[in-house]
LUMZA-216180 format. One record per atom (N, C-alpha, C): residue number from 1; x, y negated, z negated. Coordinates in steps of 0.001 Angstrom, whole numbers, plus 500000, padded with zeros to 6 digits. Example, Ala and Ser with C-alpha at 12.3 -4.5 7.8 and 13.67 -1.06 7.14 Angstrom:
<nodes>
    n       X       Y       Z
    1  513190  505690  492200
    1  512300  504500  492200
    1  513200  503300  492200
    2  512850  502250  492920
    2  513670  501060  492860
    2  512900  499970  492130
</nodes>
This chain:
<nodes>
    n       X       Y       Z
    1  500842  501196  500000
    1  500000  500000  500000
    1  500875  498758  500000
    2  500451  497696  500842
    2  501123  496359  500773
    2  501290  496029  499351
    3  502284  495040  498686
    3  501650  494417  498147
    3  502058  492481  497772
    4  502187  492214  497335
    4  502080  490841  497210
    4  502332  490163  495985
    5  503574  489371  495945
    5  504104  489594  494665
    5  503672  488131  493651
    6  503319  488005  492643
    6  502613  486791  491841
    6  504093  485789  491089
    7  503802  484688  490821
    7  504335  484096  490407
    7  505826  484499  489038
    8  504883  485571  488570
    8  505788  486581  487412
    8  506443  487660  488199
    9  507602  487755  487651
    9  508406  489193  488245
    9  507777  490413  487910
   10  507339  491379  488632
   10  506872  492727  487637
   10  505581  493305  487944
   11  504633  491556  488256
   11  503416  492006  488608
   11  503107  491461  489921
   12  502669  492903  490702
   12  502301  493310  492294
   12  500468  493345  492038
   13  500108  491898  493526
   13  498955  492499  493598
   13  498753  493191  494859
   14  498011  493767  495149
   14  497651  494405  496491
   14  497011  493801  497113
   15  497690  493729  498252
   15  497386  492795  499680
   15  495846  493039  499945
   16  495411  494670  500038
   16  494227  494713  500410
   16  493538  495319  499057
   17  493708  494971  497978
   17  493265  495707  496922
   17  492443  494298  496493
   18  492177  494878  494983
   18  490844  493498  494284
   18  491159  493111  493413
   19  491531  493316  492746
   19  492166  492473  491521
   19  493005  493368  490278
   20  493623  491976  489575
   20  494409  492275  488337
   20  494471  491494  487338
   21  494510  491800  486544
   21  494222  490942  485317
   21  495328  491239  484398
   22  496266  489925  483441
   22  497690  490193  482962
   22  497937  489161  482076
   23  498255  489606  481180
   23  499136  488355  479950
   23  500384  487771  480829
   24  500491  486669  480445
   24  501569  485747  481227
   24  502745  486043  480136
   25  502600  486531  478864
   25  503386  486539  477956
   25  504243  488028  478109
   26  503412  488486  478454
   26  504099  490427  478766
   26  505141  490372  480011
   27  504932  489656  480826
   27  506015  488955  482372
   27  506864  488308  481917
   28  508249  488027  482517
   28  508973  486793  482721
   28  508268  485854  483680
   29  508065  484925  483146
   29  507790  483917  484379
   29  509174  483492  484954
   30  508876  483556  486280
   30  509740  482700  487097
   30  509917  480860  486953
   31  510956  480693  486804
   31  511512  479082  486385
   31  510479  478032  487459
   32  511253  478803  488870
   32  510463  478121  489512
   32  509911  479323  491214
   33  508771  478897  491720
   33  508364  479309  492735
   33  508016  478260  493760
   34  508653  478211  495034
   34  508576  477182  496220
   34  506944  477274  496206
   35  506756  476327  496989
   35  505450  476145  497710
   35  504859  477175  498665
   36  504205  477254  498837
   36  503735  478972  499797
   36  502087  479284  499474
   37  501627  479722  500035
   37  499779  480100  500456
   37  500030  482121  499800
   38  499012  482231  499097
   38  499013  483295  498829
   38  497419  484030  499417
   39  497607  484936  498997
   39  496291  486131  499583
   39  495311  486345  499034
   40  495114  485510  497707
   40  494139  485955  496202
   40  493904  484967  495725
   41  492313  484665  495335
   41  492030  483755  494653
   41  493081  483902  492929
   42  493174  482731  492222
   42  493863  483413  490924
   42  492935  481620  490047
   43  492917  482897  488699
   43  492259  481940  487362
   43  493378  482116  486834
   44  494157  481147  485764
   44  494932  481329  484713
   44  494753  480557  483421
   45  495153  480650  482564
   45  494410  479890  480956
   45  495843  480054  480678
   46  496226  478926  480200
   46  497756  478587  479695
   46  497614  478664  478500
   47  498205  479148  477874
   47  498027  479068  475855
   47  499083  478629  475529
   48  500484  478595  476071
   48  501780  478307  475886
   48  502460  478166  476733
   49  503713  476997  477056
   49  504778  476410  477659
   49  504224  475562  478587
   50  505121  474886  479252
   50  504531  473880  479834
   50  505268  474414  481797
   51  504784  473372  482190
   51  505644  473197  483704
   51  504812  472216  484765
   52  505350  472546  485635
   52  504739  471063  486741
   52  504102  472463  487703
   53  502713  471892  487940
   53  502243  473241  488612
   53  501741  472157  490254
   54  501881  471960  491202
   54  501525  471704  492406
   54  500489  471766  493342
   55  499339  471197  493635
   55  498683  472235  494403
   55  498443  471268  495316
   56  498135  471547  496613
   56  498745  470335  498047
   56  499612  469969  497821
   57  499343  468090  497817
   57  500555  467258  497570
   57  500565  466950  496440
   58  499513  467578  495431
   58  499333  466610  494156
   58  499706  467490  492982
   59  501305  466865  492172
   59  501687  467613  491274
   59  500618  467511  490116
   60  500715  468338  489134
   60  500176  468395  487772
   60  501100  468867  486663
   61  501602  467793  485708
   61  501817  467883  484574
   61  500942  469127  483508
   62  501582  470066  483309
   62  500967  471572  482683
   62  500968  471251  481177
   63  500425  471024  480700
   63  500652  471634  478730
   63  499578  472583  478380
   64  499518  473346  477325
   64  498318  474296  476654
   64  497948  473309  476134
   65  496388  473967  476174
   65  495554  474939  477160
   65  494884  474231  477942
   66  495475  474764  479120
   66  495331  474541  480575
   66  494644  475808  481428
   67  493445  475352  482020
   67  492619  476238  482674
   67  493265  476025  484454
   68  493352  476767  485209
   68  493764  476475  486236
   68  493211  477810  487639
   69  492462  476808  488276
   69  491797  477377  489921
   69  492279  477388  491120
   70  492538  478224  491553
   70  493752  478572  493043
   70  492857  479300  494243
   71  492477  478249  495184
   71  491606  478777  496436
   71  493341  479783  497258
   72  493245  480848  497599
   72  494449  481089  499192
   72  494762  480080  499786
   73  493884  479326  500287
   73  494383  478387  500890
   73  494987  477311  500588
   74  495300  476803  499322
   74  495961  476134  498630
   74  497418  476267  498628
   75  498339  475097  499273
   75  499691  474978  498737
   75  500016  474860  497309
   76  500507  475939  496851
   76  501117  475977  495265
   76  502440  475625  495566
   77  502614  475365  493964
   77  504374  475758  493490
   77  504059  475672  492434
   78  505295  476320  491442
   78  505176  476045  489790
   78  506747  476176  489972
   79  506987  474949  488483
   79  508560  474944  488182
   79  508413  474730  486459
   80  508819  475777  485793
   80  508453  475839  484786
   80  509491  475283  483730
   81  508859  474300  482970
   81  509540  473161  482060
   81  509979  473693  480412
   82  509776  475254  480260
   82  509863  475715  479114
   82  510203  476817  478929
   83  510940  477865  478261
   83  510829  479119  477786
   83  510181  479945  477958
   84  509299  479364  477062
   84  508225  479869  476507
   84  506947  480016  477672
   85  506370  481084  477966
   85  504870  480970  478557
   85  503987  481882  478302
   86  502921  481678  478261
   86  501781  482629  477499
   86  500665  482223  478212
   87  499416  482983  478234
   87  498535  483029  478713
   87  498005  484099  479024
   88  496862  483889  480062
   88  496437  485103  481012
   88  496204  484566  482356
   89  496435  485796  483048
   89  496067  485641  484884
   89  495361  486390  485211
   90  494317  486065  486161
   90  493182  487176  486936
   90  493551  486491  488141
   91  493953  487490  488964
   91  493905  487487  490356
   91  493063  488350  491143
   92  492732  487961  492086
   92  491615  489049  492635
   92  491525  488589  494511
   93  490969  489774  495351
   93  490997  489032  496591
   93  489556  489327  497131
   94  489167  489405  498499
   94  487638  489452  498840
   94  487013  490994  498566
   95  488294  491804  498628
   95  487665  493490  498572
   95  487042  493625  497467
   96  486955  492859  496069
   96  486318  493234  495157
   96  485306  492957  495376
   97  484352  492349  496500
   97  482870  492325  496609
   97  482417  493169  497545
   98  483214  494486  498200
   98  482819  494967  498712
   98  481350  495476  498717
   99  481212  496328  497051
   99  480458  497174  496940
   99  478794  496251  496178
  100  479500  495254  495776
  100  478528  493994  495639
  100  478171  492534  495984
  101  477517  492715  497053
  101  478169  491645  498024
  101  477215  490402  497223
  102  476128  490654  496594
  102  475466  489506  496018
  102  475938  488446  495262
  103  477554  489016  494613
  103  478369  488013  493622
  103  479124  487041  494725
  104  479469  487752  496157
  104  480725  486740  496639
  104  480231  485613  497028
  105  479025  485405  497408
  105  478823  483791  497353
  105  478972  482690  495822
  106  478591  483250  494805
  106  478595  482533  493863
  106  479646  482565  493142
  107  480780  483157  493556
  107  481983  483430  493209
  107  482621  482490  493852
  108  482857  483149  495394
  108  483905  481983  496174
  108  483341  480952  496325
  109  482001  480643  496385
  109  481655  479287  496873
  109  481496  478438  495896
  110  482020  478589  494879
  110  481958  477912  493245
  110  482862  476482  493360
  111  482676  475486  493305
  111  482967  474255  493642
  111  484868  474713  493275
  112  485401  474648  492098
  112  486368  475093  491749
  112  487198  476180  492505
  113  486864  476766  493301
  113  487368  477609  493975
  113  487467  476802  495806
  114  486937  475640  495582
  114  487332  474810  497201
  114  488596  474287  497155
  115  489305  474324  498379
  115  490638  473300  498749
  115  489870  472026  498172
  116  491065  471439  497482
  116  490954  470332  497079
  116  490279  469879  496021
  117  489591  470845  495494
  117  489304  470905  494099
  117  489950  470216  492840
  118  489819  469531  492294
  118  490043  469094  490717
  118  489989  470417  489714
  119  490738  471614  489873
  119  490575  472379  489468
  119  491915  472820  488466
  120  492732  471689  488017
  120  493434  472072  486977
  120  492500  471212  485712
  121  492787  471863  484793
  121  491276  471457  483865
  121  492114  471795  482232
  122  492908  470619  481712
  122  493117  470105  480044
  122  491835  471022  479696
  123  492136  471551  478432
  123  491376  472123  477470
  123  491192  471442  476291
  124  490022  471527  475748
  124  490068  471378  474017
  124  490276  472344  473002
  125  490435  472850  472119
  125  491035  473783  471445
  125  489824  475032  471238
  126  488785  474507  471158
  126  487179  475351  471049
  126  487130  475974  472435
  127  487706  474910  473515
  127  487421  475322  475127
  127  488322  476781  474967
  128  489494  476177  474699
  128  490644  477322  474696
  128  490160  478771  474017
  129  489973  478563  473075
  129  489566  479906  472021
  129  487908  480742  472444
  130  487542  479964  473200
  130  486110  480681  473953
  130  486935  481030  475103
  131  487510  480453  475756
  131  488015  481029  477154
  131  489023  482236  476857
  132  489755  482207  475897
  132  490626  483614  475476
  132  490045  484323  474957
  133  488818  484409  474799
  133  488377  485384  474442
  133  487475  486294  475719
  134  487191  485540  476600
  134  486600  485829  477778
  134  487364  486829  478305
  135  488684  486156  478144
  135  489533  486763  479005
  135  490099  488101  478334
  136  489906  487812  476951
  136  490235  489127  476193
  136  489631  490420  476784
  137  488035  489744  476710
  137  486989  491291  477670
  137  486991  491164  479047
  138  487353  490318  479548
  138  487968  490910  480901
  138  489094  491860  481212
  139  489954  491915  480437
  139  491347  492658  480049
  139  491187  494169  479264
  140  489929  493925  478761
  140  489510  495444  478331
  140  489012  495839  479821
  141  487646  495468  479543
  141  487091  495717  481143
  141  488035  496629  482430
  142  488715  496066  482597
  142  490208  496109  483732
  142  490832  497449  483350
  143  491398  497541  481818
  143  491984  498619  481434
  143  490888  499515  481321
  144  489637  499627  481826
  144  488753  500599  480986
  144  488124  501414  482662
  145  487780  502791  481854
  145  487438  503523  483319
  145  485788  503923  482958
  146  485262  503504  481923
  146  483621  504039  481681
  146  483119  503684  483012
  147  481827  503782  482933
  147  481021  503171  484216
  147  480524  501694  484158
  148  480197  501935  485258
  148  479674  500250  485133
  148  480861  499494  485199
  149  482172  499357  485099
  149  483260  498392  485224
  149  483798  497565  486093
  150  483448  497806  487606
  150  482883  496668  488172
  150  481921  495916  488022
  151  481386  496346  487610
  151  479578  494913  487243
  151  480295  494120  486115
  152  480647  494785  485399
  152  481180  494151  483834
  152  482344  493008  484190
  153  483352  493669  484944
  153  484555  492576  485719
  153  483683  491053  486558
  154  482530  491783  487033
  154  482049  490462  487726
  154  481723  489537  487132
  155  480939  489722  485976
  155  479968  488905  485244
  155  481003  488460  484283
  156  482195  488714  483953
  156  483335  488032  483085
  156  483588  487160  484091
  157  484249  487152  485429
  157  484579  486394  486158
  157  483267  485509  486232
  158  482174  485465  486549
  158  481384  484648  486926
  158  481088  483605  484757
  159  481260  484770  484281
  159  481565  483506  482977
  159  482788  482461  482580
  160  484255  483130  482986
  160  485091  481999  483571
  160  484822  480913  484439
  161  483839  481093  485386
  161  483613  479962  486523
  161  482735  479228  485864
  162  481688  479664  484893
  162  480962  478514  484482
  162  482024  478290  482962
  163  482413  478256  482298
  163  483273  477952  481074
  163  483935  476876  481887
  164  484507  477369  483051
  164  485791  475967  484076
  164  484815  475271  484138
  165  483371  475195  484833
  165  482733  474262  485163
  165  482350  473506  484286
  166  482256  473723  483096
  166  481774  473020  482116
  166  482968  472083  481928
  167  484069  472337  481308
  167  485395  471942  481164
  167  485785  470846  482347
  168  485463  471249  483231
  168  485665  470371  484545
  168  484540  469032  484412
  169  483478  469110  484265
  169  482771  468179  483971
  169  483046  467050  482734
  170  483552  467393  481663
  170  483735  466907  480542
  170  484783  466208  481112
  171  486140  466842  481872
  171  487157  466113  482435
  171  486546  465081  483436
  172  485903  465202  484070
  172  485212  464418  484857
  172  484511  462874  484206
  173  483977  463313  483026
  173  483180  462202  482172
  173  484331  460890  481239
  174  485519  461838  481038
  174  486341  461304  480523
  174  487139  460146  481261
  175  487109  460796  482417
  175  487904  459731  483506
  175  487238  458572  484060
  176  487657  457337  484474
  176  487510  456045  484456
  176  486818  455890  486039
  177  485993  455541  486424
  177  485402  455865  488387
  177  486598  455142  488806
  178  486962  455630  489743
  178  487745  455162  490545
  178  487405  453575  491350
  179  488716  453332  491582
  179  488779  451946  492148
  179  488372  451892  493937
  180  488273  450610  493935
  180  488311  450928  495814
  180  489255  451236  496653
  181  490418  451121  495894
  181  491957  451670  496148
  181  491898  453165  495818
  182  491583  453517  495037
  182  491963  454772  494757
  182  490849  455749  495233
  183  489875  455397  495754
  183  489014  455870  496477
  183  489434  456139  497716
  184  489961  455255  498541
  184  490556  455187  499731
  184  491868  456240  499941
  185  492511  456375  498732
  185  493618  457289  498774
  185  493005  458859  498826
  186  492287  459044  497931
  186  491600  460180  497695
  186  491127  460637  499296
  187  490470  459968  499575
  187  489665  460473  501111
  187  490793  459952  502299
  188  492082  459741  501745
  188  493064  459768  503036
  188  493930  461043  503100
  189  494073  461373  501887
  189  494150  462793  500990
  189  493809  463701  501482
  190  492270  463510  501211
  190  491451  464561  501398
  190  491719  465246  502966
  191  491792  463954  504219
  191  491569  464261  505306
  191  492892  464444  505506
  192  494221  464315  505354
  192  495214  464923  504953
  192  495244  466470  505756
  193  494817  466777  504032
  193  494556  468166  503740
  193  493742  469039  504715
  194  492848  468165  505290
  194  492028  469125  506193
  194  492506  469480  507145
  195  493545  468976  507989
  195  493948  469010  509245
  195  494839  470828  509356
  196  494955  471050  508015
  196  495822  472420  507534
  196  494536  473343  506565
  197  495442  474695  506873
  197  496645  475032  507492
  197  496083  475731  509062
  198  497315  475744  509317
  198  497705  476134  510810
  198  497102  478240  511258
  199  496232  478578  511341
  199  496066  479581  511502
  199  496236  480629  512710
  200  496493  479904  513459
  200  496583  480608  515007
  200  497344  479567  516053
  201  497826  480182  516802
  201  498545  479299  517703
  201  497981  478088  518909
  202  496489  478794  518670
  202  495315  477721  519753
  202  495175  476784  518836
  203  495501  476785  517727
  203  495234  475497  516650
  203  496375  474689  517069
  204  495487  473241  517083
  204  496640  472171  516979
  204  496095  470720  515899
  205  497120  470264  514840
  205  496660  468965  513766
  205  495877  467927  515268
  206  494965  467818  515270
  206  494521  466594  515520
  206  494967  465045  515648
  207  495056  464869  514112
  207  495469  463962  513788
  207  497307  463469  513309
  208  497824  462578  513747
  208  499244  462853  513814
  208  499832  461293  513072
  209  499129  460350  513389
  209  499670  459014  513038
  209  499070  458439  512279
  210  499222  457222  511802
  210  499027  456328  510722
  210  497467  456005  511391
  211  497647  455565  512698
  211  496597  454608  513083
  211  495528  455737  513310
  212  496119  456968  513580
  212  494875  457899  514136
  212  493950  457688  512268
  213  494661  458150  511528
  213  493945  458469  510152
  213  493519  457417  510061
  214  493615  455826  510255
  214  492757  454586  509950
  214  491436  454550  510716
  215  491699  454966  511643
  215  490577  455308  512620
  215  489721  456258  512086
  216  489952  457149  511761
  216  489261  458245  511258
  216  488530  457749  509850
  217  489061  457184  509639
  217  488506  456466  508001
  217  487752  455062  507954
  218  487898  454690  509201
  218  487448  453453  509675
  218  487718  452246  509058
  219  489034  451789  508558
  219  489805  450839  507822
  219  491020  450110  508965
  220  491439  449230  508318
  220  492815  449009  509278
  220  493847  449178  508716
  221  494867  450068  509533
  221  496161  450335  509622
  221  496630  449737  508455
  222  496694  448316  508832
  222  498089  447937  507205
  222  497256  447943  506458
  223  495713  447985  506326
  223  495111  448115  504925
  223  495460  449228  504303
  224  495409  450395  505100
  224  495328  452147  504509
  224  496896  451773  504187
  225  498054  451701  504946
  225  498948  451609  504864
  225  499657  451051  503421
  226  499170  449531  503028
  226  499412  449178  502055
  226  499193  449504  500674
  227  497766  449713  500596
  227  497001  450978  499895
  227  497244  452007  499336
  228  497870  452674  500140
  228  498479  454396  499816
  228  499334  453980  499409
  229  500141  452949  499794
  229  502076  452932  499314
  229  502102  452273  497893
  230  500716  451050  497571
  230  500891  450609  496475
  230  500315  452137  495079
  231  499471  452855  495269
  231  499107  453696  494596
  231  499743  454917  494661
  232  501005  455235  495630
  232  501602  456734  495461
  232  502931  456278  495729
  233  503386  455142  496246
  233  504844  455235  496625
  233  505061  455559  497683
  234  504762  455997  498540
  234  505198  456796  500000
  234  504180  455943  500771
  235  504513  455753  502233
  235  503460  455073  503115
  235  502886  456083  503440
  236  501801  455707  504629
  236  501232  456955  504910
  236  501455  458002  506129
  237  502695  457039  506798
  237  503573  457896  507734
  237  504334  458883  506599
  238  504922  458726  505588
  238  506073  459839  504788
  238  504642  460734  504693
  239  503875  460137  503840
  239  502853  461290  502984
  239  502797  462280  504820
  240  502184  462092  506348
  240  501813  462707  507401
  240  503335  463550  507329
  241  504640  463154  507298
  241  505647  463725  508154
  241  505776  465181  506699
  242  505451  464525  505655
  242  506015  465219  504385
  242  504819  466540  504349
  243  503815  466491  504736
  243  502619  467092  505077
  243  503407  468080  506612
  244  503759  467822  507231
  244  503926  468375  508628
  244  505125  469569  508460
  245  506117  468935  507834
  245  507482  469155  507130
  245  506926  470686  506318
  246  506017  470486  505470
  246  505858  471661  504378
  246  505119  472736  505568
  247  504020  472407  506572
  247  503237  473504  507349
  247  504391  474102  508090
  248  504997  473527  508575
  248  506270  473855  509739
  248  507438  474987  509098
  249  507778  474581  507215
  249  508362  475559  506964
  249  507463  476869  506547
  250  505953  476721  505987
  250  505254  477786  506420
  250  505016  478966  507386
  251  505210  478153  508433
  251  505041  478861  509874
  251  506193  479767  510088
  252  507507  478547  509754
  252  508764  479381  510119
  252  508417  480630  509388
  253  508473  480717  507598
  253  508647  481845  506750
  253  507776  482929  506863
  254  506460  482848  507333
  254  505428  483648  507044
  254  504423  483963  508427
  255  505442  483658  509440
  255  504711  483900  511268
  255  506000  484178  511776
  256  506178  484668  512981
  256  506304  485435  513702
  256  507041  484294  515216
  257  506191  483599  515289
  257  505622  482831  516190
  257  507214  481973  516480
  258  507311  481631  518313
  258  508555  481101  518653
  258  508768  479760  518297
  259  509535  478847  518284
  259  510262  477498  517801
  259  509049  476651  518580
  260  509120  476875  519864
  260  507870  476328  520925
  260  506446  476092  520458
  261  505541  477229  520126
  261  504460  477423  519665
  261  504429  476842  518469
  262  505336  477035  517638
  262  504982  475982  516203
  262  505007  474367  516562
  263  506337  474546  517309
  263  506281  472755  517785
  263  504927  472448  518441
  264  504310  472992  519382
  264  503150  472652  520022
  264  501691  472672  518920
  265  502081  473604  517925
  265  500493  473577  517204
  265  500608  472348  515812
  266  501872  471772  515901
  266  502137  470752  514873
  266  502030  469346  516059
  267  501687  469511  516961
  267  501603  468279  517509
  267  502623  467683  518373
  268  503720  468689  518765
  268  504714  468044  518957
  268  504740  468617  520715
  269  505316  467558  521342
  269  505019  467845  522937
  269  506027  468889  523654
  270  507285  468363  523359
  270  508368  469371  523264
  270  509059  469874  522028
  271  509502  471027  522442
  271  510200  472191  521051
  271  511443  470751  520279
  272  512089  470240  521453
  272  513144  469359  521001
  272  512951  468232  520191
  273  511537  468000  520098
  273  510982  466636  519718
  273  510852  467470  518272
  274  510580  468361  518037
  274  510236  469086  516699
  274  511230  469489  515993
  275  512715  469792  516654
  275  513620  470297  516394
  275  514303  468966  516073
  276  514371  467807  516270
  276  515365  466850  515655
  276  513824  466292  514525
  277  512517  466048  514773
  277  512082  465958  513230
  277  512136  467040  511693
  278  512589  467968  512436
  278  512821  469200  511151
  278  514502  468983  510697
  279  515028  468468  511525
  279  516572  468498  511131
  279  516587  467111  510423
  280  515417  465761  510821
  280  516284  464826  510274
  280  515282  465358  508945
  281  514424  465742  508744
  281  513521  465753  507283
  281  514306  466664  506793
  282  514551  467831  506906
  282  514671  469126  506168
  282  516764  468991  506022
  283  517203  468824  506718
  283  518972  469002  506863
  283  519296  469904  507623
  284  518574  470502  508046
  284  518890  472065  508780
  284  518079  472207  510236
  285  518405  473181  511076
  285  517555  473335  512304
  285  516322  474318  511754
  286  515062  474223  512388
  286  514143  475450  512158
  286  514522  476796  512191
  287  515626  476829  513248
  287  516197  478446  513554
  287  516957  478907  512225
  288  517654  477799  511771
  288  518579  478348  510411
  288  517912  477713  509254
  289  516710  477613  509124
  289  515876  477589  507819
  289  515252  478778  508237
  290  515003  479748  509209
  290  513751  480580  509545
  290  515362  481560  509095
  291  516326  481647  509381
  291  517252  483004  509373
  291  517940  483247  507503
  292  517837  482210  507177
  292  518207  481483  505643
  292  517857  482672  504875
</nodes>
């Protein structure tokens, strides 16, 4: 069987299998893990250590207890700021609804489980100690062979999704509405994000420039421009190239696919035009980041 290796050394999930469920404390965690798209939705509840966990472009500052939602399609990374880590992980992929297909809509389609989700979620200490315990009988559940133990796995998972949702809301109430600036970033963001990822080689980003995304947002150029750079630091050409930069080393690591075809589905007219933007961003050619 394939399998597919998680953030911790030790624990394999299966590519085409359904899930696993694991103390973060029984693993070494890895210090750090690059950015990369995985195969499995994953829940985790932090109880201990900290780290900078990533998801797109938008880092997150980690402390316990930290609830945290991972669509596949999500760019991760974690670089872990401590020793120490504890918790639990449920990972799981679509085969676990095989035999019950009535849960996978209310499962995957659970707001928290979308790209782009607000789905790293601060805990309160009551949040924490109801959610470890959830996870406690999910972890029996998992280890247990009676009957019924798929139904039982579902309905734990579907009580994690509402426990996050709740938690997510409260985070939600706490926070200040956004400005007209920071509104504007969010949905330049957002559309960002949509243009990825790259799934097939008939795919090509759409959108490539500053002015295309002003257009698309229906603002002007140095407005978005000024905007993004006063609220993130980067204009909104770095945030596009820095965005292009991360799909491109995707493609290289995890496709198949020639120097040509990636250059063409990133927008780029010729292979050469792609090959001096990967060398001046990255330091290296695509061929010797792909052989690396």
């Amino acid at each position: 069987m394939d399998l597919l290796e998680d953030y911790v050394s030790g624990v394999k999930v299966p590519a085409r299998g359904s899930i696993v469920v694991h103390r973060r404390g029984e693993h070494v965690c890895r210090t750090y893990v690059a950015s990369s798209r995985r195969d499995y939705y994953k829940i985790s509840l932090i109880t201990a250590g900290t780290g900078i966990y990533t998801l797109g472009a938008q880092p997150h500052q980690v402390a316990p207890p930290t609830l945290i939602f991972t669509h596949p399609l999500e760019i991760k990374s974690w670089e872990g700021t401590s020793v120490e880590q504890d918790g639990y992980n449920c990972l799981f992929t679509e085969r676990l609804f095989e035999k019950h297909r009535h849960y996978r809509e209310d499962i995957l389609r659970h707001p928290l489980f979308q790209p782009g989700a607000q789905a790293v979620l601060p805990l309160t200490s009551a949040q924490a100690a109801g959610l470890q315990s959830i996870f406690e009988q999910l972890m029996r559940e998992y280890n247990n062979t009676a009957a019924f133990r798929q139904e039982a796995i579902l309905l734990y998972l579907q009580l994690l999704l509402l426990e996050g949702r709740r938690a997510g809301r409260q985070t939600d109430e706490q926070q200040q509405p956004f400005s007209a600036g920071q509104w504007l970033v969010q949905r330049f963001t957002n559309l960002l994000e949509k243009q990825f990822p790259i799934e097939n080689m008939d795919q090509q980003v759409p959108l490539r420039t500053a002015g295309e995304y002003a257009l698309a947002l229906n603002v002007h150029p140095n407005h978005l421009n000024a905007t993004v750079k006063q609220l993130t630091g980067r204009t909104v050409s770095e945030h596009i190239r820095h965005r292009l930069l991360l799909e491109a080393k995707l493609l290289l690591l995890h496709t198949d696919w020639h120097i040509g075809e990636i250059a063409r589905s990133l927008g780029f007219e010729e292979p050469a035009n792609f090959t001096h933007f990967f060398k001046s961003q990255a330091g290296q050619s695509p061929h010797i980041f792909r052989t690396l």
